[in-house]
N, C-alpha and C positions, 0 to 999 in steps of 0.2 A: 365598316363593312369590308370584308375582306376581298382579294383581288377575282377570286374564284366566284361567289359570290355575285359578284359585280360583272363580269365577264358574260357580255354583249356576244348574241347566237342568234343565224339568222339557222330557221327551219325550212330547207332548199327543197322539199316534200310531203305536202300534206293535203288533205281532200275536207277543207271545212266547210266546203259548200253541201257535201253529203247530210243525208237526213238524218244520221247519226250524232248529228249536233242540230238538231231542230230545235228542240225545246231549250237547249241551255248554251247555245254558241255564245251569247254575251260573259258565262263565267267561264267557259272553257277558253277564250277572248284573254278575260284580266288576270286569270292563274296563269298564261303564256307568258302576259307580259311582266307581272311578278318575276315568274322563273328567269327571265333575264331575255327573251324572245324580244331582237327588237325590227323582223321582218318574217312575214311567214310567205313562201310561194304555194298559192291555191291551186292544185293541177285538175286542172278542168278537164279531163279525161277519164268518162263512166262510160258507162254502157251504151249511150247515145249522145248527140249533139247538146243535148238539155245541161251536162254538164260542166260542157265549156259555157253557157252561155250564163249559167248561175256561178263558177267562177267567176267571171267575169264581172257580171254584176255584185261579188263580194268585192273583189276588190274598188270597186266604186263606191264601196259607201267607210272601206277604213285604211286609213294613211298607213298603215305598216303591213297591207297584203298586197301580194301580186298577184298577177295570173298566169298558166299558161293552159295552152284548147288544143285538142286531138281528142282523140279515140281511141282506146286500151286496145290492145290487138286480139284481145277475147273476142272483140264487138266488129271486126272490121268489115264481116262477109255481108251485114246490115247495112254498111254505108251507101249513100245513093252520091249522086252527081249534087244532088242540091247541099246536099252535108259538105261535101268538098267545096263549092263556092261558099257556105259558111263560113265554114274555118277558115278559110284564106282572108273574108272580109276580118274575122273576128282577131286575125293575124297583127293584126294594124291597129286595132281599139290600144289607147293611152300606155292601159298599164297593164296589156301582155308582154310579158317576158322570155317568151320560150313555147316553144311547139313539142307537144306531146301532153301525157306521155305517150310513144310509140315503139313499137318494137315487131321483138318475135316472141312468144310463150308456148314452147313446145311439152312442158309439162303438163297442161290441160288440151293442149289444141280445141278451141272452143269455136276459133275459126280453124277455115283447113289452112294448110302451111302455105299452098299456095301464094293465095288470096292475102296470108299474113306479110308474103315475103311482097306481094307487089304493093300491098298499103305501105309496108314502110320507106319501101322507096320514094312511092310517092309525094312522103311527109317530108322525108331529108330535103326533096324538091322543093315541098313547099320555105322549109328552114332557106333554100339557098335565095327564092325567092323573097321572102319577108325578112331578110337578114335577122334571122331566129338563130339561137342555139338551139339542138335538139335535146329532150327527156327522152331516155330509150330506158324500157324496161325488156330487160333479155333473161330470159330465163330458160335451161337449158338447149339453149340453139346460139351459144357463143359464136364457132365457126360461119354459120352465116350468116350471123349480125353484120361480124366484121368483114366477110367478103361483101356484102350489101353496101358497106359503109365504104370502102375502099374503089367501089367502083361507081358508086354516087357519088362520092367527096362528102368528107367531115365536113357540114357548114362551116364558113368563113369565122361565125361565130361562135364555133365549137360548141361544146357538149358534154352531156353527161350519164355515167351510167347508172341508174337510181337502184337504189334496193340491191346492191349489188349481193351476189351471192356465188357467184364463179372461183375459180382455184387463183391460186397465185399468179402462175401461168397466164391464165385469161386476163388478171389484173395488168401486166406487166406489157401483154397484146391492148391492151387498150391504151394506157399508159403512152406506148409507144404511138398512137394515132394524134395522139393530143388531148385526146379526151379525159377529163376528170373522173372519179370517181368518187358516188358517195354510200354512205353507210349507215344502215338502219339500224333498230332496235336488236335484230339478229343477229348481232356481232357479240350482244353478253347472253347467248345461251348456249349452253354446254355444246352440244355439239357443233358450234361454228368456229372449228380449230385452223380450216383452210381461209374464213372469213379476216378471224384475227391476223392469221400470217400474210395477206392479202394489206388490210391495211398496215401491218408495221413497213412494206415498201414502196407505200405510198406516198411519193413526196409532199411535202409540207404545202406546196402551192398547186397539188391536183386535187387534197381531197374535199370531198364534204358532207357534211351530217344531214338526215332526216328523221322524221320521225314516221313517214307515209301513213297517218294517221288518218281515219279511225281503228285500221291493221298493224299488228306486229309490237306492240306493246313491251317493251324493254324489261326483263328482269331488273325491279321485283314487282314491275306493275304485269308481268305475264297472264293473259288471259283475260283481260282487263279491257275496256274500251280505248287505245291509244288518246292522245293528243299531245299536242305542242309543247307541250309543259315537260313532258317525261325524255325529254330531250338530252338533258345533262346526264342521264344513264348513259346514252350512246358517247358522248363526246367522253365523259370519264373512258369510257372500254377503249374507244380509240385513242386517247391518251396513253393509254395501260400498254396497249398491244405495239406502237411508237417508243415507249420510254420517255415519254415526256410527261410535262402536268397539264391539268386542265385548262389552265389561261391560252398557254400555247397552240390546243387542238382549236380550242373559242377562239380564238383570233384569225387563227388561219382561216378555217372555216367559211367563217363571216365575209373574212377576205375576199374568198375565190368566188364563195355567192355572187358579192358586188360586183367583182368582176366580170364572171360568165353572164350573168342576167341584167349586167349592164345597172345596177339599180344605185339611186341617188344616195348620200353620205349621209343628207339631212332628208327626211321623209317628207315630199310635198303632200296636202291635203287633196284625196280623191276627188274627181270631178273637174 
């Protein structure tokens, strides 16, 4: 088997506890770990608290998932006081990793901006309390992500910017805070030419790959139901758009996974 091939990729975002793998999670499961997947983090972050808590309970029943629990900033203007003491509880269960995802998403405003700007603070709150690293999804509200971040404090255990899609510029403002950056399916579609130039300067030990699955499906699986598996599309494009080979993107990768989410070398069995 070849080195490429063989080349061990942890998937640092995807949503397999959604109902989009209801019926067939167990082969969407063993075509993962075929494709060379040998950690998935489950972000327990839908539309309500249900999501982190079925994260959660994913990763309790299989040795190569994680979890992390928040609330998508679509959803935040729903949250009650009792969702907040959940997620704080559910902060501490075994095998959470990370708080989120949270952000701002000014593209849709589904909450008002408000409302979005004071949940996210409050999550960084809770990352600095739970010594979490944060998931922020930010999507067109760069500027006060990072003023929100800057006057919160990066958690201790830093952070990541998922599904990134921001300019070089914003890559380089992040970059600069310490925070990592990772890269979805959206990097191999024709118009993501700021995406590619975004990750070719990103260094070797900030970035990293997802698939944010059952969304964003990689050319040539476009249009497609995502998962785990179509993963190697993304890490090839990053590769491509770096100047490097694949083994190179997979390792680092993997790397920075373990390292931000803290996760063990050898997989303990859940429970």
């Amino acid at each position: 088997m070849d080195s490429q091939a063989s080349a061990a990729i942890i998937d640092s975002h995807c949503h397999l506890d959604f109902d989009a793998y209801g019926e067939d999670r167990p082969a969407v499961l063993a075509r993962a770990r075929a494709a060379g997947l040998v950690t998935m983090i489950c972000i327990g972050s839908g539309r309500d608290i249900a999501s982190a808590r079925s994260a959660v309970a994913l990763a309790g029943t299989e040795p190569d998932i994680f979890a992390t629990v928040g609330i998508h900033p679509h959803d935040v203007a729903h949250m009650t006081e009792t969702d907040w003491d959940e997620l704080g509880a559910l902060a501490t269960a075994p095998r959470v990793v990370g708080i989120g995802e949270t952000g701002l998403d000014y593209h849709y405003d589904h909450s008002p901006r408000p409302e979005q700007r004071d949940a996210f603070r409050r999550f960084l709150r809770l990352c600095h309390t739970s010594a979490q690293p944060v998931v922020c999804h930010i999507r067109d509200a760069h500027e006060d992500a990072r003023t929100i971040m800057q006057e919160e404090g990066v958690p201790a255990r830093g952070g990541v910017i998922h599904c990134f899609t921001g300019t070089p510029a914003d890559a380089e403002a992040y970059l600069a805070m310490g925070l990592h950056i990772s890269y979805s399916g959206i990097i191999t579609f024709k118009t993501a030419a700021d995406i590619r130039a975004a990750a070719a300067l990103t260094p070797l030990d900030r970035v990293l790959v997802e698939t944010d699955a059952p969304y964003l499906a990689p050319i040539p699986h476009r249009g497609k139901r995502n998962e785990p598996s179509f993963i190697r599309e993304t890490v090839a494009a990053v590769a491509q758009s770096q100047g490097l080979d694949f083994v190179a993107i997979a390792e680092a990768s993997t790397r920075n996974a373990r390292t931000l989410f803290r996760l063990p070398a050898a997989l303990p069995s859940p429970g």
